[in-house]
C-alpha positions in Angstrom: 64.4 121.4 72.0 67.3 121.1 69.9 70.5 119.8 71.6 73.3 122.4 72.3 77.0 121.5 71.0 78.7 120.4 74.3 75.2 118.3 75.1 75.8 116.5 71.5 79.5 116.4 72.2 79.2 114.4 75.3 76.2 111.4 73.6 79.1 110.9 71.3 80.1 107.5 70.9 83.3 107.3 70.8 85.7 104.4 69.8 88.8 103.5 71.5 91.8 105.5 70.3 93.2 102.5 69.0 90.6 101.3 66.4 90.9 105.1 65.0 94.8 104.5 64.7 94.4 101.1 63.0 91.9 102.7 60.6 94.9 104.5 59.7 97.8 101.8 59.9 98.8 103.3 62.8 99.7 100.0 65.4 98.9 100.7 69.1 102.4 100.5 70.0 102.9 103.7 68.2 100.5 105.6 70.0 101.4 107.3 73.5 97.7 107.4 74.7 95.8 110.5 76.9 93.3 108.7 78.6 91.1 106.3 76.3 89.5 109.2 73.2 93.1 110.9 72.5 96.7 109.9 71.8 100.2 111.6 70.8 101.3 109.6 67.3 105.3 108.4 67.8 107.6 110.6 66.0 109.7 107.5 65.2 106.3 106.1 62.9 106.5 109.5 61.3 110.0 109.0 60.4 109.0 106.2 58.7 106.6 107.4 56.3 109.0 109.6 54.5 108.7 107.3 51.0 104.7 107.2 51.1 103.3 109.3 48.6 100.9 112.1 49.6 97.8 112.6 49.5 95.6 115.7 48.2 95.0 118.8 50.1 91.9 120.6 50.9 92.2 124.1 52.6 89.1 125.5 54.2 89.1 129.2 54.6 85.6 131.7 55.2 84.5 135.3 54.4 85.5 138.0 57.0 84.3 137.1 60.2 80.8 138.6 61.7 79.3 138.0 65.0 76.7 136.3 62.9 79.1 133.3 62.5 80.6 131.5 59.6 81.6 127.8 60.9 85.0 127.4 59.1 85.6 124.4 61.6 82.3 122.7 61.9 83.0 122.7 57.6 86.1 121.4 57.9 85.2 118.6 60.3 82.1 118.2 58.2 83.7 117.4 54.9 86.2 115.2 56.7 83.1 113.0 57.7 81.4 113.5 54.1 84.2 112.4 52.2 84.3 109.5 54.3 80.8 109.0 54.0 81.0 108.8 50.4 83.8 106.2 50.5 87.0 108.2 50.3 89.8 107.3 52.9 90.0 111.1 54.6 91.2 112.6 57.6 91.1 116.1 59.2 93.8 118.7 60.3 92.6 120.9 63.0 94.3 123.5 64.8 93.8 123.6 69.0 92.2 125.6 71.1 93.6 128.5 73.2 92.2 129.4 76.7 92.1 133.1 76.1 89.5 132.6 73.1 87.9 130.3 75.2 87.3 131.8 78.2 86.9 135.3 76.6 84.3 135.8 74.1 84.5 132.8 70.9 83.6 130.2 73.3 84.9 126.1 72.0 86.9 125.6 68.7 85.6 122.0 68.0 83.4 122.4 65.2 80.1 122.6 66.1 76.5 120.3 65.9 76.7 117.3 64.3 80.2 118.5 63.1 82.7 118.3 65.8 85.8 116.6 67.3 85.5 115.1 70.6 86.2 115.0 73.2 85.1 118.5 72.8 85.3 119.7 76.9 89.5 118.3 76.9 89.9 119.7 73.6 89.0 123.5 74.7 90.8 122.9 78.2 94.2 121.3 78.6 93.8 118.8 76.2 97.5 116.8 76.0 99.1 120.1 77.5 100.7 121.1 74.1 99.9 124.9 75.2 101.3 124.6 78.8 104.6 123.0 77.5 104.6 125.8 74.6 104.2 128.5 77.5 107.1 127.0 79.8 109.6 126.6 77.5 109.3 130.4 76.3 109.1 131.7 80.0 112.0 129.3 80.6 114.3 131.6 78.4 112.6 134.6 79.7 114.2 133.6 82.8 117.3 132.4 81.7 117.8 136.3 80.2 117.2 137.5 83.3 119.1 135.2 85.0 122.5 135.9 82.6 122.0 139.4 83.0 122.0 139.1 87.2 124.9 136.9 86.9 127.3 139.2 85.3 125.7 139.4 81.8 128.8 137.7 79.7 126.9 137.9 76.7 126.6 142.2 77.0 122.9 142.4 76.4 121.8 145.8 76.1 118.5 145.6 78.6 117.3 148.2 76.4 117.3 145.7 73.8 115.8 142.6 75.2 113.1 141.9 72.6 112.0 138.6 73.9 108.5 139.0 76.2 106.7 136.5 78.4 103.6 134.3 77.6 100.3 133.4 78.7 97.7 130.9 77.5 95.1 134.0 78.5 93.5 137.1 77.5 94.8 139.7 80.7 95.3 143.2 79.3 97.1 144.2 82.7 100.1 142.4 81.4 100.4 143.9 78.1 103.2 146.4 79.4 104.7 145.5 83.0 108.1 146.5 84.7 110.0 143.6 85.8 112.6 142.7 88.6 111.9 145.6 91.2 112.5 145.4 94.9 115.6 146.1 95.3 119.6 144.1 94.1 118.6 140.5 94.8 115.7 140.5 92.3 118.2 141.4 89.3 117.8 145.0 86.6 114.4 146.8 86.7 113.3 146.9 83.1 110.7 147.1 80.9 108.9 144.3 79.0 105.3 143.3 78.7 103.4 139.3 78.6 102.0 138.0 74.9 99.4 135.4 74.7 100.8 132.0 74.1 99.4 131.4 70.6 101.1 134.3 69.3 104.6 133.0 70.9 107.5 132.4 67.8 107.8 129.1 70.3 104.8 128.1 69.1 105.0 129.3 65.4 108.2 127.1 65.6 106.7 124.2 66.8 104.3 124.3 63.5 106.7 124.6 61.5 109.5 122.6 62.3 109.6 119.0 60.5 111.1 117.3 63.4 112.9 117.7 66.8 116.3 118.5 65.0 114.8 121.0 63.3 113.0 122.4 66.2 116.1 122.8 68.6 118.0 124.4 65.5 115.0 126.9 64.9 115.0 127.5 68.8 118.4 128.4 68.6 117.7 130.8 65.9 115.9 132.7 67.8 116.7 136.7 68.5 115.8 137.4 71.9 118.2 140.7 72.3 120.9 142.8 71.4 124.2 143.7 72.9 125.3 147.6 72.6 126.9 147.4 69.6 123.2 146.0 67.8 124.7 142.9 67.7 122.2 140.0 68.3 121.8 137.6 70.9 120.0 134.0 70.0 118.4 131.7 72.5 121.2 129.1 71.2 124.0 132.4 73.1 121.9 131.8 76.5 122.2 128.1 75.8 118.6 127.5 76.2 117.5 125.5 72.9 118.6 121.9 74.5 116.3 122.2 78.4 113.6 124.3 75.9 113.7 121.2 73.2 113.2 118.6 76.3 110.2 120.6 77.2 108.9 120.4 74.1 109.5 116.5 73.2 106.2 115.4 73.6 104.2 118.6 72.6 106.5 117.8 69.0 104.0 114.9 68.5 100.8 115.5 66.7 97.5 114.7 68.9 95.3 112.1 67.3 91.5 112.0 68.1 88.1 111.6 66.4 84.9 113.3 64.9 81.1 112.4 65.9 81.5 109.9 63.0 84.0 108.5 64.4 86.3 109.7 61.6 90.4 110.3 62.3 91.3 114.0 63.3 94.6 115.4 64.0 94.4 118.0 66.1 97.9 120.0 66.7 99.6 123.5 67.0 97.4 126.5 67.2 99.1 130.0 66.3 96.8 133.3 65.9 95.8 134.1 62.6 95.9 137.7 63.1 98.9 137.8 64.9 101.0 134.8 64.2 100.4 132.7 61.0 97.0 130.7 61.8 97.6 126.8 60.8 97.9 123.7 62.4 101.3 121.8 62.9 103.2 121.0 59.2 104.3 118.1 60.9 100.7 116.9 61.6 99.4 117.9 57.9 102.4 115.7 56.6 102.0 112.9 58.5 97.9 112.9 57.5 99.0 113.3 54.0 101.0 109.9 54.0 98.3 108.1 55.4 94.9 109.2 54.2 93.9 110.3 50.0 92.1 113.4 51.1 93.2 115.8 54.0 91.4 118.7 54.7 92.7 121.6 57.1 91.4 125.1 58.2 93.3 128.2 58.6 92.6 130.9 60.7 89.6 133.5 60.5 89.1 135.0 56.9 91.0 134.4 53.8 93.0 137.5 53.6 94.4 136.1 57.1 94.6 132.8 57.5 94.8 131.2 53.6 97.0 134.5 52.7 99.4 132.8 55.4 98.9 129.3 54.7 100.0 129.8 50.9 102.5 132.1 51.5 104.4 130.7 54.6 103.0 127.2 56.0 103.3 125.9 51.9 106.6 128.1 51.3 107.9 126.4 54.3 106.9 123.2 53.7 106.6 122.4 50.4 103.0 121.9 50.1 100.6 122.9 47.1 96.4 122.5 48.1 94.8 120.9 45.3 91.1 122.5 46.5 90.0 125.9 48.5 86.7 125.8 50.2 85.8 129.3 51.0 82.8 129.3 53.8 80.6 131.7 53.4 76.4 132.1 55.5 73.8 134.1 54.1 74.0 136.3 57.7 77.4 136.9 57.1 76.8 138.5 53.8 73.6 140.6 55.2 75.9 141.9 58.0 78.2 142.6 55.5 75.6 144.4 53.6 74.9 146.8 56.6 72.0 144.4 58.3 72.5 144.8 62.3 72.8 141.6 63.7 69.4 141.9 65.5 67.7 141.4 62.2 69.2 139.1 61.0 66.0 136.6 60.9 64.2 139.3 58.5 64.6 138.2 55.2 66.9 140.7 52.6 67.6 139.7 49.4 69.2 143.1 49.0 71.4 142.9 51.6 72.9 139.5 51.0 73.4 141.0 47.2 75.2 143.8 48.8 77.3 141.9 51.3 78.4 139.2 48.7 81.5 142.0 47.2 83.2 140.4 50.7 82.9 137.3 48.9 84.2 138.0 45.8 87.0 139.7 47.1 87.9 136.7 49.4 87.1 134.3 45.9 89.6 136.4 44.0 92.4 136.6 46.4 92.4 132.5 46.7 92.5 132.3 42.8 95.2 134.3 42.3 97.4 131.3 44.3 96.4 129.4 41.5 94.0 126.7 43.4 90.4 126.0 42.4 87.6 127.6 44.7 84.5 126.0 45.8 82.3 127.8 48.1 80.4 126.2 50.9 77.1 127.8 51.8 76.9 126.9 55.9 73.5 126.6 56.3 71.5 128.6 58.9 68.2 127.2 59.9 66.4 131.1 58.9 67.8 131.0 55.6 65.5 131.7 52.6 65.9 129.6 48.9 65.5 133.2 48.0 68.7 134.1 50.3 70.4 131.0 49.0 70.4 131.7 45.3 71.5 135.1 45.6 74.7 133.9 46.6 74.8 130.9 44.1 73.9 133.5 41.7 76.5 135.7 42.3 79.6 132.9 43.2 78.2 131.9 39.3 79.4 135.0 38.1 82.9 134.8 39.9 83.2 131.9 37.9 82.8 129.8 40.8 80.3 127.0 42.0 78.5 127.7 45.5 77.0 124.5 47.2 74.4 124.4 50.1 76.3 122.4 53.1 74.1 121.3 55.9 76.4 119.2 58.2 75.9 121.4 61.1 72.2 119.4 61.5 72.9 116.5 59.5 76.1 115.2 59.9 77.9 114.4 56.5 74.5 113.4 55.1 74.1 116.9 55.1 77.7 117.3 52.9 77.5 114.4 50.2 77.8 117.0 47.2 80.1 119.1 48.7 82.3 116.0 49.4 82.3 114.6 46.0 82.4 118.0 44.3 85.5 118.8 45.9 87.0 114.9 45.7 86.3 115.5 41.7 88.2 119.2 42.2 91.0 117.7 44.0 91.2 114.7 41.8 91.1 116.9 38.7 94.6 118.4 39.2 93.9 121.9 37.8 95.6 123.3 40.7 98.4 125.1 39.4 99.8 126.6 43.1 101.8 129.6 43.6 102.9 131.9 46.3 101.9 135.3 46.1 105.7 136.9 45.5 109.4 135.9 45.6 111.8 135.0 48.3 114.1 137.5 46.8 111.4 140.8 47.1 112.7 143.6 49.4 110.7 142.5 53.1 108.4 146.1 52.8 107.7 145.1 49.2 106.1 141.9 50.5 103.9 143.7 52.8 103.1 146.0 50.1 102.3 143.0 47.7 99.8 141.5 50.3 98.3 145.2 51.0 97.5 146.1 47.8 97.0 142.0 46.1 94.6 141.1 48.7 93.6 143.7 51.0 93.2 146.0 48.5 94.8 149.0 50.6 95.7 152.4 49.1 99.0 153.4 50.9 101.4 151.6 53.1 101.9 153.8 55.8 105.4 153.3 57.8 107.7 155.8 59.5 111.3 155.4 58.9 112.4 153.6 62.2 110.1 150.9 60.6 111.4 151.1 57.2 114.9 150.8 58.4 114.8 148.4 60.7 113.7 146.3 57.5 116.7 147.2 55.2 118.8 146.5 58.6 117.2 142.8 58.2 117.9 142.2 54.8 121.3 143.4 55.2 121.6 140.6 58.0 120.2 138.3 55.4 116.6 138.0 56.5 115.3 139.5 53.9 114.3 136.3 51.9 111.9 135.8 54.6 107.8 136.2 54.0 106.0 138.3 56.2 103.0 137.5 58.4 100.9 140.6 58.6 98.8 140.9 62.4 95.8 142.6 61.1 92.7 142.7 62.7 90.4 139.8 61.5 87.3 141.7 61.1 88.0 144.0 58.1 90.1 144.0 54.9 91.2 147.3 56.3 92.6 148.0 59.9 89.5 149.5 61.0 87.3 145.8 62.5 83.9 148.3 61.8 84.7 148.3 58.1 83.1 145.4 56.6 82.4 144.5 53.1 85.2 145.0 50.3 86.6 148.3 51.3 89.5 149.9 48.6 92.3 152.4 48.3 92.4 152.8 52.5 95.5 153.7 54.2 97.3 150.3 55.7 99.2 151.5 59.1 102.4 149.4 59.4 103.3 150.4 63.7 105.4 147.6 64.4 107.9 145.2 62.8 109.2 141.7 64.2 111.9 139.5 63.3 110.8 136.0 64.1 113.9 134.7 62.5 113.7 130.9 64.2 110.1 130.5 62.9 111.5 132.0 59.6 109.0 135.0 59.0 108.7 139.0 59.6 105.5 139.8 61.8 104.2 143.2 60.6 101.8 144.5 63.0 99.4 146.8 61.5 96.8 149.3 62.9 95.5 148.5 66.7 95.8 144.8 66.8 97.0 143.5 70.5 99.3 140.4 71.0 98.0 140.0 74.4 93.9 140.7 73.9 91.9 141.4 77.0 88.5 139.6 78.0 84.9 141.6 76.9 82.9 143.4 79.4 80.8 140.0 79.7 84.0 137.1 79.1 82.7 133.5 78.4 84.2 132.9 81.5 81.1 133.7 83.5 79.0 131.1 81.8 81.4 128.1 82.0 80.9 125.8 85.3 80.1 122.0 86.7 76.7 120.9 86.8 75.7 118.7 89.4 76.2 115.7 87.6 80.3 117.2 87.5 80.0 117.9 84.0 81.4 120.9 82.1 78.6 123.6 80.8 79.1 126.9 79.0 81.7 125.7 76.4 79.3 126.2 73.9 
């Protein structure tokens, strides 16, 4: 019986932080060590790397997700090792894991098989307690609002106005909307306001984004987290929270080091939504990797319409970074369920189907090229997969004028990615990549969401009232409006509708909701019926997850 991921997680064997740090020219000494598998990497070695030159840039993105599965992760830890195995001096750039997921329906986010990053079970728990830092110091100027207005309220915040919500690392629906302070004067001004889940905090979207803890106190600081009567806003540096919110965040600032099955360096750091916030690890992570490995491959969040759209458009905007390589993951059961074929028949063999779902495919090909950067596409290989199956897709990523390679990694490690590896090593090396965002920093803030809803979703309309349209003029007139916008868009559909699969066109795209994230540098458009605070499924992941005897942890799959 085959082994289940946690099971082939925990016979890993596992070297010593240390020796994975020196693999890197990292010395002990600059590693701050969690237990003996994981370690924080000292931002003064970062510093120190500045006049290294970088290293290439492989993005892995997928198709639109299915419940069929697509294994962006398990690929991207998989070519890590492959590259590797092939003699290239690579390393990995992971995002972590949030509880909600976890406990609710997706289960681990460690790659999966022979693919992973251990130690899986801290990984998809509390890991270095990035997340639970991340969650204080937003609640900390939650209460720090609360607390100025009690105290006389110098600052003359409208509590109409207070824009700045709560956090959790959890999926818990009850808290989406929830009136604060009652029971009478010593508990401060009833008002309403509602919790987010962590990953979808601008805290967090800050802390990937910042280049060091400078940076990240000024971005705190920049935060809008109300507005006084006269519209005027109030930052987080006006409540004089960015110093005690900085100190909370001095260690979470530090990229987490660990290691894949192979024993291969993994940095694992930052973990923002990708249909709510912008999806990609820490840019101080991907930095420091690109100063001291040739290849570094990253993942970002669910399809390529969401997470690549966003990691072109605002993680290399921000940062200055240009991918030399796109992976796009694709499975033959994703392509039959995007062809119509109900997940419970999926095993049946249907060349049509696969034929049918492969437009999801090519729209998700397109979009990537039009950044400029060469596409490869990584077949994931599912053990009820037909040749016949197989070289439909090849046969139609040929005509997209793209190459489509079989990647087995989930069963046989990098053995099972050696032409993948050196196919996208000679991509990489090639330097055809000729990167570009998708539009200007000087494009009117509604433009840009019309740019990405017509460029790569495909929509028809962009449907906004007026409150929404002017609250975007009021931002450029404030001089936001050379920001990019990250649209939260469900992950399941080009469309807003998650039961529309395929490549749907000329839909209307319902804009409800428009955010100024103005320390993390962006404009959150929040389309259709996506949640920042999700709830758990009728059955939540939760119920499976447990000791065993032996005090081990079971369910994370």
């Amino acid at each position: 019986m085959a082994q289940s991921d946690i099971e082939i997680a925990r016979a890993a064997r596992k070297k010593p932080i240390q020796e994975i740090g020196a693999a890197l020219g990292i010395g002990a000494d600059h590693l701050l060590p969690y237990g003996h598998d994981k370690a924080k990497v000292d931002q003064g070695f970062i510093d120190g790397l500045a006049d290294r030159p970088d290293g290439k840039l492989v993005l892995v993105t997928a198709v639109t997700p299915t419940p069929a599965g697509e294994g962006k992760t398990t690929t991207t830890v998989g070519l890590g090792d492959g590259l590797n195995a092939i003699g290239k001096k690579a390393a990995i750039c992971i995002r972590e894991a949030s509880l909600g997921p976890n406990f609710g329906m997706k289960g681990g986010a460690a790659g999966g098989g022979y693919a992973q990053v251990v130690p899986m079970e801290d990984m998809n728990l509390h890991f270095t307690g990035d997340f639970h830092a991340i969650t204080s110091a937003h609640n900390l100027l939650s209460a720090m609002i609360d607390n100025l207005v009690y105290w006389g309220n110098e600052q003359d915040i409208d509590t109409r106005r207070v824009v700045w919500r709560r956090v959790l690392d959890m999926n818990d629906r009850a808290l989406r909307q929830i009136t604060t302070s009652l029971g009478g004067v010593a508990n401060g001004f009833p008002r309403e306001t509602g919790f987010d889940i962590t990953v979808a905090s601008e805290v967090m979207a800050i802390l990937c984004l910042a280049k060091d803890l400078s940076d990240l106190q000024e971005r705190l600081g920049a935060m809008i987290v109300a507005y006084r009567r006269d519209k005027s806003p109030v930052y987080a540096r006006d409540i004089k929270a960015d110093g005690a919110m900085t100190v909370l965040l001095k260690d979470a600032m530090q990229p987490n080091l660990v290691q894949t099955l192979e024993n291969n360096p993994a940095f694992v750091h930052g973990g923002p939504f990708a249909n709510i916030a912008h999806g990609c690890n820490s840019v101080i992570a991907t930095k420091t990797a690109l100063k001291l490995a040739d290849y570094v491959v990253t993942e970002a969040g669910f399809g390529a319409d969401l997470g690549a759209e966003k990691f072109m458009n605002i993680k290399c905007r921000k940062a200055g970074l240009s991918p030399a390589c796109v992976v796009v993951v694709a499975t033959v059961r994703a392509m039959k369920m995007n062809g119509g074929v109900a997940k419970a028949d999926l095993g049946t063999e249907n060349v049509a189907a696969v034929k049918e779902g492969c437009a999801n495919l090519g729209r998700h090909i397109a979009n990537v090229k039009g950044f400029g950067v060469p596409v490869v596409v990584g077949i994931n290989h599912f053990a009820g997969d037909t040749e016949a199956e197989i070289a439909a897709v090849k046969d139609f990523v040929a005509g997209e004028g793209a190459e489509a390679i079989l990647c087995k990694h989930w069963a046989d490690g990098s053995k099972g990615m050696t032409e993948m590896a050196t196919r996208v090593a000679e991509i990489a090396d090639s330097g055809t990549a000729d990167f570009r965002t998708l539009y200007p920093d000087d494009m009117g803030l509604f433009e840009k969401i019309e740019s990405v809803a017509h460029k790569i979703y495909h929509a028809g309309a962009v449907v906004a009232d007026g409150k929404v349209r002017a609250q975007l003029k009021e931002w450029e007139e404030q001089g936001y409006g050379n920001l990019p916008v990250c649209m939260a868009k469900t992950q399941y559909s080009f469309s807003t509708d998650p039961g529309q699969r395929g490549a749907p066109t000329g839909f209307d795209l319902p804009v409800r909701e428009v955010r100024l994230s103005a320390g993390a540098g962006f404009v959150v458009a929040i389309c259709g019926e996506i949640m920042t605070m999700p709830g758990l499924p009728r059955h939540p992941a939760a119920e499976a997850i447990r000791l065993n005897e032996a005090g081990e942890v079971e369910g994370l799959f």
